[in-house]
Steps between C-alpha positions, in 0.01 A plus 500: 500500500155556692413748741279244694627395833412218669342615887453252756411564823692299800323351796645375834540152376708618202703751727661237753532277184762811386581544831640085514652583133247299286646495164173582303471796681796619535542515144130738530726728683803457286255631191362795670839585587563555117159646434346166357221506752333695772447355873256639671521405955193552659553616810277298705694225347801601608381456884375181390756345375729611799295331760528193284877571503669749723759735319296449178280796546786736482652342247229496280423919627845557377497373161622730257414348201106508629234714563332496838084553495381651797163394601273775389160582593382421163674128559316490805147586337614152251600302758141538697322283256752206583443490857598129499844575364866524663599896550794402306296365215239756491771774492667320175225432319312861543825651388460246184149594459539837528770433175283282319196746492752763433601304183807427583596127507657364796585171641427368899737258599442298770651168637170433674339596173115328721507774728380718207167340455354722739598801314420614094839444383679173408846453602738271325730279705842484261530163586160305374 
């Protein structure tokens, strides 16, 4: 068996599509919840995705199985050179970045996978 874990990072799309019970991503959770995977919540997200759906933001604050991101200054310093992006966006994708130049490989997902165009990380929407 590997040691490699798959790490994806959740934006506010994705989090009200747990939120509503989406079956893809519930069974993200489901995985983590055995150690399968790593979820990673940034936390501008999390506001995000609970003024596109009220109650979600706690929800997705409360998640056990995932690990909140506060927004750091050094995710700040990213998300300057993408002044055209969403906070939201910007927030997940510097915390990706940040990964990536680390060498560790992570995943953005994103059900509005566009909005990361403005940014130097793809997203991948599950669902194209």
């Amino acid at each position: 068996m590997s040691d490699y874990i798959e790490t994806v990072v959740l934006d506010h799309t994705c989090l009200v599509a747990l939120y509503e019970g989406d079956a893809f991503f519930t069974g993200l959770y489901i995985e983590a919840s055995h150690q399968r995977g790593r979820i990673l919540v940034p936390s501008l997200c999390v506001l995000a995705a609970d003024r596109l759906k009220p109650g979600c933001g706690a929800y997705a604050a409360g998640l056990r199985y995932a690990e909140g991101v506060p927004f750091t200054t050094a995710h700040a310093m990213e998300a300057v050179s993408w002044p055209r992006a969403e906070h939201a966006v910007a927030h997940a994708a510097a915390v990706a970045w940040q990964m990536a130049t680390a060498g560790e490989p992570v995943t953005v997902l994103s059900l509005r996978d566009e909005a990361y165009r403005f940014t130097s990380m793809q997203a991948l929407n599950p669902y194209e």
